[in-house]
Structures are given as C-alpha cells and as structure tokens.
N, C-alpha and C positions, 0 to 999 in steps of 0.2 A: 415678263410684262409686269411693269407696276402698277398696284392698285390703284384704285383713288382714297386710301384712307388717310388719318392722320393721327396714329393709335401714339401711343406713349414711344415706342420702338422710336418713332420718326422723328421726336422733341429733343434738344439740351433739354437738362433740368439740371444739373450737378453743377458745383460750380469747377470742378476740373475741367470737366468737357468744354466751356468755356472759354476757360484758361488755353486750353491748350490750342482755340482759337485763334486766340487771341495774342498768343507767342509765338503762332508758326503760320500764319495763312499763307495758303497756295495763292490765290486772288484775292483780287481789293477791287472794288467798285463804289466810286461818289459820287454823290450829287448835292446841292447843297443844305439839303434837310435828308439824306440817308447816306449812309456807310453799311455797305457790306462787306464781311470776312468771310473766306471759304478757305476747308483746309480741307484734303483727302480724307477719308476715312476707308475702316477696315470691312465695314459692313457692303452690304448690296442695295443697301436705300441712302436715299439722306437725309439728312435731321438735320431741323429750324432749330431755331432760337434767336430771340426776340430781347432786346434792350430799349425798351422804349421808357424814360425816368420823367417824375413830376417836375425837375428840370426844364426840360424841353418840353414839355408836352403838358398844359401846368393843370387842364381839366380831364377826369377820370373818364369821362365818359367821350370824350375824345380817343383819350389813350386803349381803350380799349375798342372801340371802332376802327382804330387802327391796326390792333394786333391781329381783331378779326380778319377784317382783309388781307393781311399777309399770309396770314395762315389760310386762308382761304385761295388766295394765287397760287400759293406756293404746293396747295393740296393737290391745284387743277395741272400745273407743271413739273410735278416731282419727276418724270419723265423726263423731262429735260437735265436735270443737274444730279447725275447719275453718283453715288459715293462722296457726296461731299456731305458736312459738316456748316452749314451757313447761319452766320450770325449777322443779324439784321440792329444796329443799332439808329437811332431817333436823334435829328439834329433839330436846334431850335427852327420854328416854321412848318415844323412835320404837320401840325395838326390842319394846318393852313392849304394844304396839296386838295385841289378837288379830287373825288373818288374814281375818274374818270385819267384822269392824269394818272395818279396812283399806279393803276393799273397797268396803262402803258407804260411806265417808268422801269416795274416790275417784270413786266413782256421782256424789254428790253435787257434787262438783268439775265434773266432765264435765259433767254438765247445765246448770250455772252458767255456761260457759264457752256456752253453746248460744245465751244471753240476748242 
C-alpha cells in the first residue's frame, strides 16, 4: 500500500533524473496548456517533477498555485501510477485552466497511466 505522503524520495530534483525523462519516456500525454512524460522507474513509488517556466506561466504566484495542486493530485493518486518517473511540464494558458478543470484533467491522466 502506498502512503499518502510526498517526502523528497517521491520528487525529480537532479537535473539527470530529468533528463532521462525526457530522452526516454514510456508515455506522453497533451493537452493544450500540459504535457506529460512518464518513463519506468527502478523504485516501488513514483516521483513528480514539475516544469512550470515564467514563460508560460508569467506570474509567480500563479505558477506556484499551480505546482501546489499538482503535487497535491498527484499526492492523492500516487496509487494509481505505480513506478513511473512523471514529469509535468506548463504550456502557454496553464495559468488560465480553472482549478476545477485542473483537476479533472489530471483524473484523467492518472487513470491513463493505470492502462
């Protein structure tokens, strides 16, 4: 059973871990303000990571209302996306998704990820 936490174990931080994302993903999933990568990993959990740039996203405090709630879906569904590696990156209009959309958009992801 997996917890509901979301300790350091569960995060990208490195920019390898990234990388190797981002050069080998098992799935792809878009929409028109997200892109997600997923790629196998070795461990028994899976670990986020978050690309969200002043780019796309051009107020801070947007972009990080953002991240919350991914990290926060993604805390409540780690159950679902058993050993992967998912990197979540931010396309122009991200900020623009009501929080309710959001949500089901990411539903949607997670379950995807289940297949």
């Amino acid at each position: 059973m997996v917890g509901l936490d979301f300790s350091k174990q569960k995060r990208l931080l490195e920019a390898h871990q990234f990388k190797r994302v981002f050069d080998l993903p098992d799935k792809k999933l878009s929409t028109s303000y997200v892109l997600l990568l997923a790629c196998k990993n070795d461990f028994n959990h899976s670990r986020l990571g978050l690309v969200i740039g002043k780019k796309n996203v051009k107020l801070a405090v947007q972009r990080n209302r953002l991240k919350r709630q991914i990290r926060e879906l993604f805390r409540l569904n780690q159950h679902l996306i058993s050993n992967y590696d998912v990197v979540v990156i931010a396309r122009r209009g991200f900020d623009e998704v009501p929080n309710d959309e959001l949500q089901k958009q990411f539903m949607k992801f997670w379950k995807k990820f289940c297949l």
